[in-house]
Structure formats: C-alpha cells, structure tokens
C-alpha positions in Angstrom: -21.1 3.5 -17.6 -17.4 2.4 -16.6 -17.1 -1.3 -16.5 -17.4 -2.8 -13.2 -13.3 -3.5 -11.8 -13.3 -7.1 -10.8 -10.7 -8.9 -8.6 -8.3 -11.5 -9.5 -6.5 -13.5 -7.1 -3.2 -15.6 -8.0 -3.0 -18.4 -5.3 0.8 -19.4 -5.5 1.7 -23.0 -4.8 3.3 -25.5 -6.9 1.7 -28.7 -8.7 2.9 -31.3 -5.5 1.1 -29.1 -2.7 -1.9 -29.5 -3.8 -4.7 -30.4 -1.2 -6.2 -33.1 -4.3 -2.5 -35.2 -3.3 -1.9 -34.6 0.1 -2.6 -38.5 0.5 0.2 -39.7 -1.3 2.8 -36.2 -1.4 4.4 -35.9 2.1 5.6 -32.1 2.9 9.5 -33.7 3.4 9.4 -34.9 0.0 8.6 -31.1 -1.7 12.0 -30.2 -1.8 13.0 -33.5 -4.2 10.4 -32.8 -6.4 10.6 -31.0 -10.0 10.6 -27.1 -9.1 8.3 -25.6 -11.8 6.4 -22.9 -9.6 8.6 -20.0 -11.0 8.3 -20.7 -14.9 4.5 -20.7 -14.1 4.3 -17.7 -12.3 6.5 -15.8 -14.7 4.6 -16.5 -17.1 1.4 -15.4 -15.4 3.1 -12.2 -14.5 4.3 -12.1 -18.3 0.5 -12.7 -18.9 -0.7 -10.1 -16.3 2.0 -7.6 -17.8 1.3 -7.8 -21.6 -2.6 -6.8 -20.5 -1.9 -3.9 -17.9 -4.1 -5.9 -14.6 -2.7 -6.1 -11.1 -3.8 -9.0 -9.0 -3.7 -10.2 -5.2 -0.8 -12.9 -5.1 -2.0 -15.1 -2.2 2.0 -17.0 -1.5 2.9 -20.7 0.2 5.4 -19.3 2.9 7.5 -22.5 1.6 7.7 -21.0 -1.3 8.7 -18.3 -0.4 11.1 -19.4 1.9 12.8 -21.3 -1.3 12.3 -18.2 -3.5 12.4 -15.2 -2.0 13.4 -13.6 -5.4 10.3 -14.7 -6.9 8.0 -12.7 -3.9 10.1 -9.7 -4.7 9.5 -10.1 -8.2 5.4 -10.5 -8.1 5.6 -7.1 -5.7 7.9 -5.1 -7.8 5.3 -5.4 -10.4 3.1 -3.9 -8.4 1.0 -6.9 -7.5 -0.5 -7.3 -3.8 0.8 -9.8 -1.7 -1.3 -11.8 0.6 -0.5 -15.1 2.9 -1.4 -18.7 1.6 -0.5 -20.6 4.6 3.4 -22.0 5.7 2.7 -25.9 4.7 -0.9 -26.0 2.3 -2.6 -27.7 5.1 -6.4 -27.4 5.5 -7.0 -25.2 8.7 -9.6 -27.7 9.5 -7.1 -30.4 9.9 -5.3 -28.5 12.4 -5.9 -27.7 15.8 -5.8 -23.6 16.9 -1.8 -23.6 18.0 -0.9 -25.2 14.8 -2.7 -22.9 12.7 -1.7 -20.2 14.7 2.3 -20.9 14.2 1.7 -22.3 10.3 0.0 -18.8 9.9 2.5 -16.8 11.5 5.8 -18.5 10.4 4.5 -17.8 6.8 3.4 -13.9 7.6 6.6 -13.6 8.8 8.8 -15.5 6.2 6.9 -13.0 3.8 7.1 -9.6 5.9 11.1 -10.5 6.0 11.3 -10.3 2.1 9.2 -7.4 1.7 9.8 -5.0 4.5 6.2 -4.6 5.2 3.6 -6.1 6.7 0.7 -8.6 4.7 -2.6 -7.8 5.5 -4.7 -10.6 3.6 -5.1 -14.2 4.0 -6.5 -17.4 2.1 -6.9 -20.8 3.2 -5.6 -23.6 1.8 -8.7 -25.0 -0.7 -10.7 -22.5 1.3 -10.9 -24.6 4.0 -12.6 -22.0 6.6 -15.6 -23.3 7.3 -18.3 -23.9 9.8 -16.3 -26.2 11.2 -13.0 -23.8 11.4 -14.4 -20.3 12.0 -12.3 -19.7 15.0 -9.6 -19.1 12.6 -10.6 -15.6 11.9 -9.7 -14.7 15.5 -6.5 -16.0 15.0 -6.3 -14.4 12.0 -7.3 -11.1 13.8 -5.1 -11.4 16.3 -2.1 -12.3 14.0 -2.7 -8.5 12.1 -4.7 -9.3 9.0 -7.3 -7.0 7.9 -9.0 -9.6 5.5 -9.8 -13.3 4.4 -10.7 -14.7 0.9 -11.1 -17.8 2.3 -14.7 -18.6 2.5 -16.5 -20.2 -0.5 -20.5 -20.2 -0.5 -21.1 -23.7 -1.9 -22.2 -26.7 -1.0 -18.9 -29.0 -1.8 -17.1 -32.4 -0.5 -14.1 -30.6 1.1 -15.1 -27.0 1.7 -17.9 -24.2 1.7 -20.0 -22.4 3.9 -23.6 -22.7 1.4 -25.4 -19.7 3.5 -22.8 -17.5 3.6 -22.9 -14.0 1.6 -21.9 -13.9 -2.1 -20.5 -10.4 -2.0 -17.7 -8.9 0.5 -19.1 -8.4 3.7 -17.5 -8.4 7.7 -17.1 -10.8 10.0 -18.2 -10.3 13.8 -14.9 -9.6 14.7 -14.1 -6.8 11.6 -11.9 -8.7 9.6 -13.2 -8.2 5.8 -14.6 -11.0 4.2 -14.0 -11.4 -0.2 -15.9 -14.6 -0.5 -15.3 -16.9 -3.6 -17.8 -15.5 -6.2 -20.8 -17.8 -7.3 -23.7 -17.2 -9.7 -27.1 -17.8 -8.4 -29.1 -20.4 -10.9 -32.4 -21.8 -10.3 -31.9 -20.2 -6.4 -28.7 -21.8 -6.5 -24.9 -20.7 -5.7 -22.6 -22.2 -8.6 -19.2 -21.8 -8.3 -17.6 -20.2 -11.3 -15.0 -18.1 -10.6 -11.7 -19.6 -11.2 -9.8 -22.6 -10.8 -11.1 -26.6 -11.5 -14.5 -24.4 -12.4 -13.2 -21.9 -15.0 -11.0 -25.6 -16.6 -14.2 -27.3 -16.5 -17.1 -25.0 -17.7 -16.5 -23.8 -21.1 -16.2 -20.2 -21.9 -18.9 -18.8 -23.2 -20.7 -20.3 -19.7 -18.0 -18.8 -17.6 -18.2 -15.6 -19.4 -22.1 -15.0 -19.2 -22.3 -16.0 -15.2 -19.4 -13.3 -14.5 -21.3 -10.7 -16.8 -25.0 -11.5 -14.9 -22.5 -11.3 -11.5 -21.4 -7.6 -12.5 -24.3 -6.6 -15.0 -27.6 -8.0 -13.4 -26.1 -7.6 -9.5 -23.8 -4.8 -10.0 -21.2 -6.5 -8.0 -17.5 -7.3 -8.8 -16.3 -11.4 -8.9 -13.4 -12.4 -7.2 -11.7 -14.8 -9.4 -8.7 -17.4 -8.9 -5.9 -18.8 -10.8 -3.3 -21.2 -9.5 0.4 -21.4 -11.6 0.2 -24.9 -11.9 -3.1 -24.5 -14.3 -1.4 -23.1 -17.1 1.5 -25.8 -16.8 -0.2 -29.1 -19.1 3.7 -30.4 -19.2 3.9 -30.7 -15.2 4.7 -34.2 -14.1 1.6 -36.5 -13.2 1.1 -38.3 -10.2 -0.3 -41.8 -11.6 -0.8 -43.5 -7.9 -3.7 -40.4 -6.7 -7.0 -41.0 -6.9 -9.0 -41.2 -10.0 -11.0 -38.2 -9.3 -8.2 -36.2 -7.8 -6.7 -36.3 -11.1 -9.6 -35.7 -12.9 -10.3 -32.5 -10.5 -6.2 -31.3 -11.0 -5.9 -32.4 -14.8 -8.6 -31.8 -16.3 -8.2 -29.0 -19.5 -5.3 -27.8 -18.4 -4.2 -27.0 -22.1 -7.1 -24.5 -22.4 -6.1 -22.6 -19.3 -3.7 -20.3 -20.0 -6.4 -19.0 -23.6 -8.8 -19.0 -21.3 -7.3 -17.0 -18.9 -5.9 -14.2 -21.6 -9.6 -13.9 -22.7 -10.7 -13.2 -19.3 -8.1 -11.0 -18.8 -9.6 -9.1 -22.2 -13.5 -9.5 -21.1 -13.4 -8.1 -17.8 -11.7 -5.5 -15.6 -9.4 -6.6 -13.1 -7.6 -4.9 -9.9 -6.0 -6.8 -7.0 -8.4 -7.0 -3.8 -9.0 -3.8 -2.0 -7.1 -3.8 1.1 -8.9 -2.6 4.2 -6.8 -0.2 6.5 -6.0 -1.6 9.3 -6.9 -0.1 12.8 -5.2 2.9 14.5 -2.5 1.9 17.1 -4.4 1.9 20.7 -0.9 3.4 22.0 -0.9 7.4 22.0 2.0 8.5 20.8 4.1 11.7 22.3 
C-alpha cells in the first residue's frame, strides 16, 4: 500500500513578528530590525528542493510587501501560496473591520505579485477560535476556499478542544485543515510542527504521525516557521521568560529534525478546494 501523502505547511514570518513578543516588538519598529526571513526561507526551499516535497507557504503580507521577489521565488518552485495575515495580529484581538482590511490588504499585496488569486488562509498562532469564528465569513466573503487555522487543543492562547481532528467543512463551506493532534489516553496532543516538533523528541514525534496515518488512516498537517531553523537569530533578552523558552527552545535540532521528517513521511502542499462557479451567466 502507497504511503499515506501528508501535508506540510511553511508559515512565513520573520523572528520579530512573532505573537510570543508582540509585548515588547511594536509593528513600526520591523523595518529596523535584522532582516533574516529570506536566508531562512531559502534554505527551507533549499531543504524542500534537495528532497523533491511541495508545501503550502502560508506569507505575512509585510513580507511580502518588502520582498516580493522572495513570494515569486517560493511559487516558481512550485510551492502553494496561502495568506498569513498583513500585520501577525491575533484575529481575536481585532474587531470584524480590522480583520476584514488586515486580511484583504495582505490577499491583495500577494494576488499583485503573483497574478492569481490565493485561496487559503491561516491565522496568526491560529487564533480562530470560539471566540473569533465570525472570521470565517469574512474569510468567505473575502474569496478563500479554506482555513488552516483552527487547532483542536486545549491551550493558553488558542484552540478550539472539540473541534474535528481531520479536514472537515464549516457551515458556511469554507474547508477546514485543522492542526493535527494525536489522541492519548482520550486526549488531543498537539504534535505536528512548530514549539511541539522543537520540544518533543523524535522518535515521539515520529511514532504519533505514524499512529495519525497508520492506525487512522488519515494524513497530518504539519508546520514549520523560517525562524526555527535559524539558532543564530538575534534574542530578545527583555520578553518573558516563557516566551523565550516557547521561541528558543532546541532551535539547533530543527533544521535535522525537519530533513528526517521530510525522509519519514510523504508530503504534498494542502489540497486546494475549487472554488464556486461564478453566479453570473455568461453570453
């Protein structure tokens, strides 16, 4: 039997965006810091490259207002392009018009590179929750066909704990890829990617993705950030003691880590939905 084709997600911000040092990193300050979100993601393409996978790029529309070249790049090699918000703000902490123009200035900043419209969305630290499910309409209404946003775990700044482990629809169609999670002991641990896949060793990582696609039959969706595979980045000293912990923690094992993965498992970008026919007959 063919291997079961997993999904990887890249979610493309750089080290000072981060939702772990939004208390002491202002948005006006980004464009003084140290730039190192195009080293990192060249070498995850490089990465991505030398092991023939594809994988959803979900893209900051700062970023890629700054570096258009760099979107270009990540679709040339045939990656999948998806939006990651304008400014890295939890939707939660917004109110519906902000979303609404944060999501569309950074569709649109990304659509103007690429010629084509993006069809996928993820929050910023998956921050659509019970709290913030009205986003999906927006989300609808702004001309995505899916969300990777939700994450089925019980956590301090995000999760929806009941919601469905494997891809499913929301009321109002948009497709849902939820955050993958292995069920232990009845339950949902998250260990599909980011602080998780740092903090977790290996061989654990590796035998709760194989249960996920051998004893459910069911792909993971996994995430990656640049900044994890960049131990040289600069540190913030003044955050707090377990942001740091949660941002620095193993960041020298990431990128092995990461090339083993990429060996263990089948990957392919996110299946992209078609989107609805036009209302509008055409004559």
């Amino acid at each position: 039997m063919d291997p079961i084709c997993n999904y990887l997600t890249i979610d493309v911000e750089d080290y000072f965006q981060v939702s772990a040092f939004e208390d002491i990193v202002h948005p006006k300050d980004w464009g003084g810091m140290e730039q190192r979100v195009v080293r990192n993601t060249d070498i995850i393409l490089t990465v991505l490259s030398e092991n023939s996978v594809k994988a959803t790029f979900f893209i900051v529309g700062w970023i890629a207002d700054k570096f258009p070249s760099l979107v270009k790049e990540i679709h040339n090699q045939g990656h999948v392009i998806g939006c990651h918000s304008y400014w890295h703000r939890k939707v939660y902490d917004l109110g519906r018009e902000e979303f609404r123009a944060d999501t569309l200035k950074a569709k649109t900043v990304l659509e103007d590179i690429l010629g084509e419209p993006v069809l996928g969305y993820r929050a910023p630290s998956y921050s659509i929750t019970a709290n913030s499910l009205w986003a999906l309409d927006i989300l609808k209404d702004l001309g995505f066909v899916y969300d990777s946003s939700v994450f089925p775990v019980y956590h301090d700044t995000y999760g929806i704990p009941d919601a469905p482990r494997f891809a499913y629809l929301h009321a109002n169609g948009l497709r849902e890829y939820p955050i993958s999670t292995s069920l232990i002991c009845g339950r949902n641990v998250p260990v599909s990617g980011g602080g998780y896949f740092r903090l977790f060793p290996y061989w654990f990582t590796r035998f709760a993705l194989q249960a996920i696609n051998r004893k459910e039959k069911q792909p993971f969706v996994f995430y990656l950030h640049p900044w994890e595979i960049d131990p040289d980045q600069p540190r913030f000293h003044r955050a707090k003691i377990f942001s740091k912990f949660r941002h620095y923690n193993q960041l020298k094992q990431t990128r092995a880590r990461f090339e083993k993965l990429l060996k263990d498992f089948s990957f392919s970008p996110l299946p992209v939905p078609a989107p609805p026919a036009s209302s509008i007959e055409k004559c």
